[in-house]
N, CA and C of each residue as an Amber inpcrd file, in Angstrom:
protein
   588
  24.4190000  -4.5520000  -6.5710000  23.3020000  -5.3720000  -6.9970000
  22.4800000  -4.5880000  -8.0060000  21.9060000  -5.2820000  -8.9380000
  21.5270000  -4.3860000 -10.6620000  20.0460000  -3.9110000  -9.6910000
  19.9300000  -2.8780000  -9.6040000  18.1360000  -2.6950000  -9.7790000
  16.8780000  -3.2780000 -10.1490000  17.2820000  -4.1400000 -11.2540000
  16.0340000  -5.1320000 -12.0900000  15.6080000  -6.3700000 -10.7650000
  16.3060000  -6.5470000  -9.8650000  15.8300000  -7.4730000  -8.8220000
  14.7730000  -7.2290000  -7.6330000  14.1950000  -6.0430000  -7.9070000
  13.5950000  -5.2030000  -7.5500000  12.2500000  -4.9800000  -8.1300000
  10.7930000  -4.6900000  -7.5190000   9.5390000  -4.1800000  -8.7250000
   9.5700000  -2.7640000  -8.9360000   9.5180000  -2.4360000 -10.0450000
   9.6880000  -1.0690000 -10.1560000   9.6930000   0.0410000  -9.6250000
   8.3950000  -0.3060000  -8.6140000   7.9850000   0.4680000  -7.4640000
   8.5350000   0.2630000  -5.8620000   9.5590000  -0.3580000  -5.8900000
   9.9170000  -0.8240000  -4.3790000  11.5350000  -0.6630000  -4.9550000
  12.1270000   0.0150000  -3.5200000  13.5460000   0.5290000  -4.1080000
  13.8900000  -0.0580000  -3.1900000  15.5520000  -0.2930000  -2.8680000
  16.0490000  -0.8480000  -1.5540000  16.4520000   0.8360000  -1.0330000
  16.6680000   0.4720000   0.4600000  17.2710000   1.7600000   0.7510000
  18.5770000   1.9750000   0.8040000  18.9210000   3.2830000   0.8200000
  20.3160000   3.9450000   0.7630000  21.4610000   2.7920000   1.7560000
  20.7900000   2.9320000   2.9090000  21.4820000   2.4290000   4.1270000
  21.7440000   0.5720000   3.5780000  20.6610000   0.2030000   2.4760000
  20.6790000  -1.4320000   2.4650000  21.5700000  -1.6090000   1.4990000
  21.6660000  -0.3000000   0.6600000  22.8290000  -0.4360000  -0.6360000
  24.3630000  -0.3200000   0.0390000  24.1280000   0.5920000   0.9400000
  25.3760000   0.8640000   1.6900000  26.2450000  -0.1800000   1.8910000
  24.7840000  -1.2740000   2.7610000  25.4580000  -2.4160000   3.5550000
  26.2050000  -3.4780000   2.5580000  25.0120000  -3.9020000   1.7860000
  25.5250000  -4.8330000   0.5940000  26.8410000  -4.5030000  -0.2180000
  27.0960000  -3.2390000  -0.8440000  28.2820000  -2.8770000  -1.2680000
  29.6680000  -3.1430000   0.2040000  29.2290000  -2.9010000   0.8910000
  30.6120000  -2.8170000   1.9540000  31.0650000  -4.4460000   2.3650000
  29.2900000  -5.3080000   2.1370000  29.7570000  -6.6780000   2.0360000
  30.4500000  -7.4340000   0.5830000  30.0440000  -7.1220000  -0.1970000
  30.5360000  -7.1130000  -1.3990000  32.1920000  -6.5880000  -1.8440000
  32.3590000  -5.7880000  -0.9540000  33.7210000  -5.4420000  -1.0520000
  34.6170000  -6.2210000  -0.3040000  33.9020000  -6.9260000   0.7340000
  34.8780000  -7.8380000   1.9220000  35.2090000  -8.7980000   1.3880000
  34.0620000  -9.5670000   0.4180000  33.8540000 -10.8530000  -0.2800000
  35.1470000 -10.6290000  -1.4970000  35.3900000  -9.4730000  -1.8440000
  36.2670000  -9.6160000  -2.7810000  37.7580000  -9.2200000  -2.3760000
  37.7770000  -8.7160000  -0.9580000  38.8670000  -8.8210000  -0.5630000
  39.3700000 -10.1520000  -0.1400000  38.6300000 -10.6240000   0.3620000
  38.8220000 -12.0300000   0.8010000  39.0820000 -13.3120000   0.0830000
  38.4960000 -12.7460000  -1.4370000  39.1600000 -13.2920000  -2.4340000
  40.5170000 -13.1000000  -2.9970000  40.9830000 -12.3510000  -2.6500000
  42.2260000 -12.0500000  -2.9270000  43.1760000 -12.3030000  -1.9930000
  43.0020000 -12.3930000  -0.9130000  43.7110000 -13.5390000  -0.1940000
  44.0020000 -14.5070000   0.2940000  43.4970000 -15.6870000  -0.8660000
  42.8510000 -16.9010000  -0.5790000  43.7810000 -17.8380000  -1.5730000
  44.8080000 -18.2830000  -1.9560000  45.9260000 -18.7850000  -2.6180000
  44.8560000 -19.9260000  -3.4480000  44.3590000 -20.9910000  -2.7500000
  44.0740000 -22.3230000  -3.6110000  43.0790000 -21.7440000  -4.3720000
  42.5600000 -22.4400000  -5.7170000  41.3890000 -22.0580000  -6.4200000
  39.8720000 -22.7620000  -6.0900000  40.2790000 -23.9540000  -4.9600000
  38.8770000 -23.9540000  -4.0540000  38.0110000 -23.2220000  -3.2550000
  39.4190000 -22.3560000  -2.8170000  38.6360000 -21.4710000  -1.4170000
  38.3010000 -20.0200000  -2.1030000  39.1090000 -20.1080000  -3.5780000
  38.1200000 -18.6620000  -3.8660000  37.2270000 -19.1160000  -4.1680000
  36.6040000 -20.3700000  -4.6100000  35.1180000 -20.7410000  -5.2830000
  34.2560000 -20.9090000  -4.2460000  34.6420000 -21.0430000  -2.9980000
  34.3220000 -21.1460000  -2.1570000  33.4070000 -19.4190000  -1.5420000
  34.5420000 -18.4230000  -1.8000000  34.5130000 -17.2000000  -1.4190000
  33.3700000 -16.7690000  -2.5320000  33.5280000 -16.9690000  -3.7590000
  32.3210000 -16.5530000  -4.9510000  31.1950000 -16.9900000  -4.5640000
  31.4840000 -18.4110000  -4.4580000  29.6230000 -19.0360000  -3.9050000
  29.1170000 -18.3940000  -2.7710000  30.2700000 -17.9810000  -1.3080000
  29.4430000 -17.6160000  -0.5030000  28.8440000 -15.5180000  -0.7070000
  29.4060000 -14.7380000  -2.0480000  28.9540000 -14.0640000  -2.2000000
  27.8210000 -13.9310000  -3.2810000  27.7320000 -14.7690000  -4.3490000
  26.4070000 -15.2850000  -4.8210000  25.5900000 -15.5000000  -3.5120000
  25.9020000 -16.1250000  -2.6680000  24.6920000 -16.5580000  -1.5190000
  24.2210000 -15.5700000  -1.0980000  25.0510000 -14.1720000  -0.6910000
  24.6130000 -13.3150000  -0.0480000  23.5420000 -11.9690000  -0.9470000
  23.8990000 -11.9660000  -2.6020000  23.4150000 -11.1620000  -3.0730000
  22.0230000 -11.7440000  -3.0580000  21.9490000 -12.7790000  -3.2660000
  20.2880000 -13.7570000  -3.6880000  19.6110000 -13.3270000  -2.7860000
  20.1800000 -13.9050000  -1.3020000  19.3330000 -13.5790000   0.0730000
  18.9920000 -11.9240000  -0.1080000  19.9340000 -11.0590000   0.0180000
  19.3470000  -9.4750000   0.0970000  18.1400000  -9.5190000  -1.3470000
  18.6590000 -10.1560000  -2.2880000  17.7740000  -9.7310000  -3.3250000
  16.0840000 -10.2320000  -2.9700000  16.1570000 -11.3260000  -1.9930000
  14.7710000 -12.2300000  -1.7960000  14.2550000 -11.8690000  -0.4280000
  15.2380000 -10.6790000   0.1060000  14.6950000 -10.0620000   1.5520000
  13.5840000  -9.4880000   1.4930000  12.2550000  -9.5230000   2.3160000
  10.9580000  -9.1730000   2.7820000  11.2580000  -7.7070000   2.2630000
  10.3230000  -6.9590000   1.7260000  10.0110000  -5.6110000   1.0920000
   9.8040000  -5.0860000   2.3570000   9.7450000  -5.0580000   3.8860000
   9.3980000  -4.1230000   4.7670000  10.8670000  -3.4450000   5.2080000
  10.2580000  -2.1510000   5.2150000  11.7740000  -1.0850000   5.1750000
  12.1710000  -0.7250000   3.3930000  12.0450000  -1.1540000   2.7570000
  12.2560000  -0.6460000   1.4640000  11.1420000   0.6450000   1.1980000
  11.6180000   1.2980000   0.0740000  10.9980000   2.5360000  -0.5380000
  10.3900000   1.8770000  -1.4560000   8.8550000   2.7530000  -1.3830000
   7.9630000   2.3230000  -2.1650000   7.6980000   4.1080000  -3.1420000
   7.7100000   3.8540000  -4.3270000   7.9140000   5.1880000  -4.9720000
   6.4260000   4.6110000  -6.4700000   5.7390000   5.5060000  -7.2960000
   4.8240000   5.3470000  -8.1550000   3.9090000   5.0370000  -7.6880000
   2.5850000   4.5710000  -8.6230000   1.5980000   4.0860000  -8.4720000
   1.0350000   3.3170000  -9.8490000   1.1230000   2.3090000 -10.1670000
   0.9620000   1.6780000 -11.1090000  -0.2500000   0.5970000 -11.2930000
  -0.6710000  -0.1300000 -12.0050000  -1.8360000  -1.0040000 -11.9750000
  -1.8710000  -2.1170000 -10.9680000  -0.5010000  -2.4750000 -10.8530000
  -0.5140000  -3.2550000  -9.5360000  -0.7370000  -3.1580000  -8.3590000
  -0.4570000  -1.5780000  -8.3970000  -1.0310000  -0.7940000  -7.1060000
  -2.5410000  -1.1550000  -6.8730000  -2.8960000  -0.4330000  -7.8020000
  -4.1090000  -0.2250000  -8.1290000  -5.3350000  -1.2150000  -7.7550000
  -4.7600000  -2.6030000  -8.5110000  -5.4460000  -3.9520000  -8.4170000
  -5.0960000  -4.2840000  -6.6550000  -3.9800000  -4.0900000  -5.9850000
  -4.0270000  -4.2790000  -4.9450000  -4.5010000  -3.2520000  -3.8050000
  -5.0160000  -2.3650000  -4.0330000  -5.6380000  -1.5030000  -3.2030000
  -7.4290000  -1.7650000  -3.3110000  -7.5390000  -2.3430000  -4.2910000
  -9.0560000  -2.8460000  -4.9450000  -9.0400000  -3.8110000  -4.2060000
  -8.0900000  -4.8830000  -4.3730000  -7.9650000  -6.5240000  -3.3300000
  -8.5550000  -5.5530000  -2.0590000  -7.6560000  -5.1110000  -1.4710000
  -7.8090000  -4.2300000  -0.0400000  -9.2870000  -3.8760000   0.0380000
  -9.6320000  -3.4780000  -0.5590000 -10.6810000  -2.6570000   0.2440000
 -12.1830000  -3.3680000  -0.4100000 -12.0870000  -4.2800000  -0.8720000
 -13.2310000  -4.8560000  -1.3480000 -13.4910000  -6.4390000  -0.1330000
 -11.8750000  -6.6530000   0.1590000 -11.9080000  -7.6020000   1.3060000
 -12.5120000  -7.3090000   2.8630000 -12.0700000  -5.5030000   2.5280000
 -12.5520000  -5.0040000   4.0160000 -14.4380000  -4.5370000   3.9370000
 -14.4500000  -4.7400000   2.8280000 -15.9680000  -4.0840000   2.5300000
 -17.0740000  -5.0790000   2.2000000 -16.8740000  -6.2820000   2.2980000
 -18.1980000  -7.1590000   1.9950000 -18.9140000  -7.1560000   3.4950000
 -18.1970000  -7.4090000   4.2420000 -18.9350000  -7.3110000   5.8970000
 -20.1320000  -6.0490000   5.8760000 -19.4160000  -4.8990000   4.9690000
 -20.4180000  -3.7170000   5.4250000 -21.6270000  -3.8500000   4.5050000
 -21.5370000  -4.9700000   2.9490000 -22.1480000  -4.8490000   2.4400000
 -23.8090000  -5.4680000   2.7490000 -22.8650000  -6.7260000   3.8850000
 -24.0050000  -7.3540000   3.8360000 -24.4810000  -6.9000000   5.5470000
 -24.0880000  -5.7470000   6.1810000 -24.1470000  -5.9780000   7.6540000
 -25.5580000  -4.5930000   7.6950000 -26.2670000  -4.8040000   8.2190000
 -27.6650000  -3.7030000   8.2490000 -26.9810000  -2.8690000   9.3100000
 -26.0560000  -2.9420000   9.8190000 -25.8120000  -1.8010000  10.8540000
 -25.0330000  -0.5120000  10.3520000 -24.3580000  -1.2780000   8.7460000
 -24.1650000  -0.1410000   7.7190000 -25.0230000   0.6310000   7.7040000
 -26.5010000   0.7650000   7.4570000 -27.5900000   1.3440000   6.7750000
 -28.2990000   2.0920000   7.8140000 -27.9820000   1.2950000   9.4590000
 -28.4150000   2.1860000  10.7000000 -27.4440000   3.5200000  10.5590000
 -26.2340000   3.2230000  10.5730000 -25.1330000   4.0340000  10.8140000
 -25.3380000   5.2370000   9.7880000 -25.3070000   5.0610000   8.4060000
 -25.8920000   5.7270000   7.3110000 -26.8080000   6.6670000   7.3930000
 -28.0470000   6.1740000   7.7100000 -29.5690000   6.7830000   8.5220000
 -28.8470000   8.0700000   9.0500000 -27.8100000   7.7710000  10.5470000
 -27.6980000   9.2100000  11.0460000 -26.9820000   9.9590000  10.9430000
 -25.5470000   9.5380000   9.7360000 -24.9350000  10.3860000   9.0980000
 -25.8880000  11.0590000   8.0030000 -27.0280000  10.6540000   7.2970000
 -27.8260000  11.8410000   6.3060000 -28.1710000  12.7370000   7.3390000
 -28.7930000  12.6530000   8.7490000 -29.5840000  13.4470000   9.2730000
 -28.4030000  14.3480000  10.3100000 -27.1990000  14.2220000  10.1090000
 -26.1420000  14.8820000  11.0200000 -24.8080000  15.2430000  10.0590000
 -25.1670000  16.4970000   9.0600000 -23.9990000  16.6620000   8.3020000
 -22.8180000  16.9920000   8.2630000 -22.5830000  17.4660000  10.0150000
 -21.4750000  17.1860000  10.5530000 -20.5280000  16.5930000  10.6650000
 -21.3570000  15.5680000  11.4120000 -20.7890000  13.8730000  11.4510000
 -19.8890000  13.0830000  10.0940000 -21.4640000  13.3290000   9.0890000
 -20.8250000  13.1380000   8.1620000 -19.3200000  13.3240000   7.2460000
 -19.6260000  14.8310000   7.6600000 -18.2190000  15.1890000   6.6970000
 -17.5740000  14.9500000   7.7610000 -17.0850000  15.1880000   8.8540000
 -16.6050000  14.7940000   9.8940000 -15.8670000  13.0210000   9.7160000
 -16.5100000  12.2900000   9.1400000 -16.4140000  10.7390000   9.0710000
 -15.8200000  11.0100000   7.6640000 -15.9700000  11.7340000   6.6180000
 -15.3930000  11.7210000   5.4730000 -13.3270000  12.1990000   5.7440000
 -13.8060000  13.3760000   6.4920000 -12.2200000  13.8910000   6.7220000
 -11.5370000  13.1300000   7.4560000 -12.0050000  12.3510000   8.5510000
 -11.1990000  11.6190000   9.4720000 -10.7550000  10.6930000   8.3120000
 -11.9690000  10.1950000   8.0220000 -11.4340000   8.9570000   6.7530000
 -10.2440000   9.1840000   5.7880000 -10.4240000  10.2960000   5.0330000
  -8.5860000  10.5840000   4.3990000  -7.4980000  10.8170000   5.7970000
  -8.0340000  11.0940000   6.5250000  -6.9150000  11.1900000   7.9240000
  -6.1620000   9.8940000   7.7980000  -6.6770000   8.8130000   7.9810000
  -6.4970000   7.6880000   8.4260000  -5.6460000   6.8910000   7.0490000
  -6.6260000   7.6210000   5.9690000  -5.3420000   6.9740000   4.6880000
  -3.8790000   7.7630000   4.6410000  -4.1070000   8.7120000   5.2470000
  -3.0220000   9.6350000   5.4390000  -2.0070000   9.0110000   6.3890000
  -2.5680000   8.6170000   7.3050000  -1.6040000   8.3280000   8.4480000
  -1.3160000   6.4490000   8.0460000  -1.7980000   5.9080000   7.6580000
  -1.4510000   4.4220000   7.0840000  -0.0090000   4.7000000   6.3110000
  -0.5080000   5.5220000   4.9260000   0.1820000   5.5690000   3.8810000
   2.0200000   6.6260000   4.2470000   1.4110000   7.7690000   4.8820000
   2.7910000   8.0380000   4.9940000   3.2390000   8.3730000   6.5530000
   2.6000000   8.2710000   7.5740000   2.7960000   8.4520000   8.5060000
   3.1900000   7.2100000   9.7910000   2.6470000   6.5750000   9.5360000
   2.6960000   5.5410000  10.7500000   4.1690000   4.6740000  10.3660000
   4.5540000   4.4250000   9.3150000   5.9170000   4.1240000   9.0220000
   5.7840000   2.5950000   8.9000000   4.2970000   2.1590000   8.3350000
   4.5210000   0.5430000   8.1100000   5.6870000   0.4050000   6.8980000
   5.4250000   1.5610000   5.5140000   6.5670000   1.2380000   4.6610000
   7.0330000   2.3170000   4.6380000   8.2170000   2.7770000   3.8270000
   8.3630000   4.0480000   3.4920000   7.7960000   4.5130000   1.8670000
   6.6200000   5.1000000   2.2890000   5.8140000   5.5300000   0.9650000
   6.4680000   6.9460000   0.8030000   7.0800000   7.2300000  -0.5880000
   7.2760000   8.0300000  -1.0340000   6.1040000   8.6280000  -1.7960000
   6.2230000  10.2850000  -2.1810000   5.1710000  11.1890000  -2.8920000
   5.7900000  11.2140000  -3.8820000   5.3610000  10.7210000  -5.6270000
   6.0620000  10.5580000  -6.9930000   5.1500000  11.5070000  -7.8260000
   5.3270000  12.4640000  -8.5600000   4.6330000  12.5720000  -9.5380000
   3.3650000  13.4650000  -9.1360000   3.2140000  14.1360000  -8.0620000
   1.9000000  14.2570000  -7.5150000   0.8680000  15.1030000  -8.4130000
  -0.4330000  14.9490000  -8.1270000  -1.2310000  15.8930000  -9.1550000
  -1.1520000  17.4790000  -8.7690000  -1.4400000  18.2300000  -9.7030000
  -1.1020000  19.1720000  -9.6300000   0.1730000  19.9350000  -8.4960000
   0.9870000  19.1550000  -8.9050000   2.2410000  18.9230000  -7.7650000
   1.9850000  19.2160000  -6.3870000   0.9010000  18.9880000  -5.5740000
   0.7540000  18.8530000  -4.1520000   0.0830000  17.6630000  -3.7550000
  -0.6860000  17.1270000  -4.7970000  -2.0860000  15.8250000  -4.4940000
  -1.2880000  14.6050000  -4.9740000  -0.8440000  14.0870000  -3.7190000
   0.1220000  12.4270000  -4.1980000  -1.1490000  11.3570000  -4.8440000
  -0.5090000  11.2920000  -5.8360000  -1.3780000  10.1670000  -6.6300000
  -1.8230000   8.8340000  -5.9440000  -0.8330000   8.4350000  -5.6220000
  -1.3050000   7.4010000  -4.5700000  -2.7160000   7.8270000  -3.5330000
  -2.6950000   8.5340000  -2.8570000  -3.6360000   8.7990000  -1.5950000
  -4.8440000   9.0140000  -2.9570000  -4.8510000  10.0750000  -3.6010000
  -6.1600000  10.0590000  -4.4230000  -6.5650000   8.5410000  -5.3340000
  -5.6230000   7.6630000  -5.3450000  -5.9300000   6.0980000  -5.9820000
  -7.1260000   5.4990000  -5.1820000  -6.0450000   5.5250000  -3.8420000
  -6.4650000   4.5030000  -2.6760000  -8.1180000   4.9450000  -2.1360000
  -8.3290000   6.1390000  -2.6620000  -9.5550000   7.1480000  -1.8810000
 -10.6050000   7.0960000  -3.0160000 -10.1950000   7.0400000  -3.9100000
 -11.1820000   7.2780000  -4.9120000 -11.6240000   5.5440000  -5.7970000
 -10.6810000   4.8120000  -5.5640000 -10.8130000   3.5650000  -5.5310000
 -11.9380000   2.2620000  -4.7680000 -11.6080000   3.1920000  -3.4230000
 -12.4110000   2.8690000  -2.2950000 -13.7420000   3.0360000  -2.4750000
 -13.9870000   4.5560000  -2.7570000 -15.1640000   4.9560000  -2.7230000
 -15.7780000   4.9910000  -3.6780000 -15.3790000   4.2680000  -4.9890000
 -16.4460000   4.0120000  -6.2610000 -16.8350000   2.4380000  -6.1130000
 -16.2560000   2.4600000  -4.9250000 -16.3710000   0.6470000  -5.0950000
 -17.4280000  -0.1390000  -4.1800000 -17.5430000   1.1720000  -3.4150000
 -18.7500000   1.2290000  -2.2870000 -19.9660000   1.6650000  -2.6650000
 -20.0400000   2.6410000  -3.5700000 -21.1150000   3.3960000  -4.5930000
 -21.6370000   2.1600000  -5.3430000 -20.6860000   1.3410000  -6.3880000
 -20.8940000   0.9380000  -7.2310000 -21.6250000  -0.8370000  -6.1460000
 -21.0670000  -1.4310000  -5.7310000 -21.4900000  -2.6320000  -5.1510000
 -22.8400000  -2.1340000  -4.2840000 -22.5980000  -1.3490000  -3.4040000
 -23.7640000  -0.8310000  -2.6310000 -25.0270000  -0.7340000  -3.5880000
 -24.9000000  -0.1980000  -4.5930000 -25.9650000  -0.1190000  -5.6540000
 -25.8840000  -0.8810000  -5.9520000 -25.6110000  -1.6840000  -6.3100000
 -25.6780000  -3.1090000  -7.2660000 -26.4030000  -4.3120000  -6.2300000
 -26.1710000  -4.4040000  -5.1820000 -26.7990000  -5.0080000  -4.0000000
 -27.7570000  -4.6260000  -3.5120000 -28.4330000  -3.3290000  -3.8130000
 -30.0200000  -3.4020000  -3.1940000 -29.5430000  -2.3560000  -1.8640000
 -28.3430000  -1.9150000  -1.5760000 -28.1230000  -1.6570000  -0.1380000
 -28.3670000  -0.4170000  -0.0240000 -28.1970000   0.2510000  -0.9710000
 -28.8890000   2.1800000  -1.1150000 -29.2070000   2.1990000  -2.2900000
 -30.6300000   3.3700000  -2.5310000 -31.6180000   3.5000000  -3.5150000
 -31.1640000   5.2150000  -3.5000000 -31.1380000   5.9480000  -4.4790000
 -29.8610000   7.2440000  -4.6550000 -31.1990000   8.1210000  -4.9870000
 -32.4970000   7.5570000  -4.9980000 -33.8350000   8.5840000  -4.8140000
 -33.8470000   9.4880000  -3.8840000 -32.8420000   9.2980000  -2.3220000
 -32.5070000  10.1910000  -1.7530000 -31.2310000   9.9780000  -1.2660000
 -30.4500000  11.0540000  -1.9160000 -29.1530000  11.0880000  -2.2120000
 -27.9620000  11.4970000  -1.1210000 -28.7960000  11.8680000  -0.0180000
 -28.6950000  12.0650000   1.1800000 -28.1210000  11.2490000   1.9550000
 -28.8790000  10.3490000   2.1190000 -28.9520000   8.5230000   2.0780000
 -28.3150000   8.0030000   2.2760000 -28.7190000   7.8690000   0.9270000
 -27.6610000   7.0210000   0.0600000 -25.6820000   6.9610000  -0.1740000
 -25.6230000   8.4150000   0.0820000 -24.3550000   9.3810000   0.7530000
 -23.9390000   8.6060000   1.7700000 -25.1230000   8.9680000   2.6890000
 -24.4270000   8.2670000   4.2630000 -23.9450000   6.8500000   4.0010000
 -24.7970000   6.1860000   3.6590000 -24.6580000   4.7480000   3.7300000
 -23.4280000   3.8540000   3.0490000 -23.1130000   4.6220000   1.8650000
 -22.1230000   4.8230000   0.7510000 -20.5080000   5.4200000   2.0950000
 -20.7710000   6.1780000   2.3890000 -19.6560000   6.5940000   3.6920000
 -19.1810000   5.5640000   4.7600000 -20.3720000   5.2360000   4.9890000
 -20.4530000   4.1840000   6.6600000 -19.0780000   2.8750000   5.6650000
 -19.5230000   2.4820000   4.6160000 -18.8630000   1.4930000   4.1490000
 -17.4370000   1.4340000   3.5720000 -17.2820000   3.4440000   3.1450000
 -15.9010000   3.7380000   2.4730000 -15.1590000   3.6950000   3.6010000
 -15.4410000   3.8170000   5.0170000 -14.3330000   3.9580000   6.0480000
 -13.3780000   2.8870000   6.3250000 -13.7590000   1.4550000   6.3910000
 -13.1550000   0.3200000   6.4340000 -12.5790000  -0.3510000   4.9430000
 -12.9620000   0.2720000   4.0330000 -12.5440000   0.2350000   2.6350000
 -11.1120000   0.9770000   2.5270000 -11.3940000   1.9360000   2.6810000
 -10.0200000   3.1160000   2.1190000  -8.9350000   2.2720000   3.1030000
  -9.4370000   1.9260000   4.4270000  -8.4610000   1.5140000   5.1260000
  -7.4820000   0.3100000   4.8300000  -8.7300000  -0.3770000   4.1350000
  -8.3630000  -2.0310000   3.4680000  -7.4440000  -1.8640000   2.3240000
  -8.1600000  -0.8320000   1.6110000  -7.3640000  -0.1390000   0.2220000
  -5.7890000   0.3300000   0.3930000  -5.7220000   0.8180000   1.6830000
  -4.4300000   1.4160000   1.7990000  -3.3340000   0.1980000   2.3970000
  -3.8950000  -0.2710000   3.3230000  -3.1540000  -1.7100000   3.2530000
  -2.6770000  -2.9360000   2.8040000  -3.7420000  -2.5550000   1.6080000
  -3.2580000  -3.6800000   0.6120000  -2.6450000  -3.1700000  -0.1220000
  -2.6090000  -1.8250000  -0.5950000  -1.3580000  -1.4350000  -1.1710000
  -0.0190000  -1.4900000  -0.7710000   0.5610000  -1.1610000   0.4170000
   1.4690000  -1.2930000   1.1210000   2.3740000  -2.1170000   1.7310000
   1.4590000  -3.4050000   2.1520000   1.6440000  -4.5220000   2.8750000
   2.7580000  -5.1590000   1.9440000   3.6530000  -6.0330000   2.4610000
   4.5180000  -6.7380000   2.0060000   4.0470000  -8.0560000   1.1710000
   4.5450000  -8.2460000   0.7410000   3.6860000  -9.7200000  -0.3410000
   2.9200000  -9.2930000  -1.6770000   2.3750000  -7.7540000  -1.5150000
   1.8610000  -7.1950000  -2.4200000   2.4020000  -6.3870000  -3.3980000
């Protein structure tokens, strides 16, 4: 099966190429022992049938490799869907309050938070996310997309809504945090998720 049936960024796997070729080979054995010229048309159509179906099979279990604008736009979908609740919810701004006054916590809530894009993206095994290209060959581009995506998007709306004033930056930090946690998460799932 040609590659182009495929988005650039989503590969089939080894094991799915395996399968398809070994069916592909039956289909043409089976053509060859089939005398009338109905039942090989018969045998062609039912291997056209089978390449279409693998080609139109659900993206879960496939390799996901790059990071491209589509990514991009869909990690934005993600985490802007998971983030209006915090925008408009005041328990953001409680929560906020005692991450400025506990800088522990805070960074504490920052590290767990890449934890969690960490464990979405390559650990928990919803897809198989491959590391392409990484920055300075250890920092997978992807995880710094999904993270830094998240969190300008919480900065930027949060300010734009009245929801933190950056006169104390402290704050404004926390509050900006309380909201990136369910973001990055949204961010990373909408990158990943099938359909996307």
């Amino acid at each position: 099966m040609p590659d182009d049936t495929h988005p650039p960024d989503v590969e089939p796997s080894d094991s799915d190429r395996d399968d398809l070729e070994r069916l592909l080979a039956e289909f043409d054995a089976l053509a060859e022992t089939v005398d009338s010229p109905k039942e090989r048309e018969r045998v062609r159509s039912a291997r056209r049938a089978a390449v279409v179906a693998v080609a139109d099979a659900p993206v879960f279990g496939r390799v996901i490799r790059g990071f491209d604008r589509a990514d991009l736009a869909e990690a934005f979908l993600g985490c802007v869907l998971f983030g209006i609740p915090m925008f408009v919810e005041g328990g953001t701004n409680e929560v906020g309050q005692h991450l400025a006054t506990h800088p522990i916590s805070l960074v504490g809530t920052l590290v767990g938070t890449v934890g969690l894009v960490v464990g979405i993206l390559y650990v928990a095994d919803i897809q198989d996310v491959r590391v392409q290209d990484p920055l300075f060959g250890v920092v997978p581009r992807r995880l710094v997309a999904v993270l830094g995506v998240s969190f300008l998007t919480a900065a930027v709306v949060m300010t734009a809504w009245g929801r933190v004033g950056w006169g104390e930056p402290v704050l404004a930090l926390g509050d900006v945090v309380v909201a990136f946690v369910p973001m990055a998460i949204g961010a990373a799932l909408g990158d990943i998720l099938p359909g996307t």
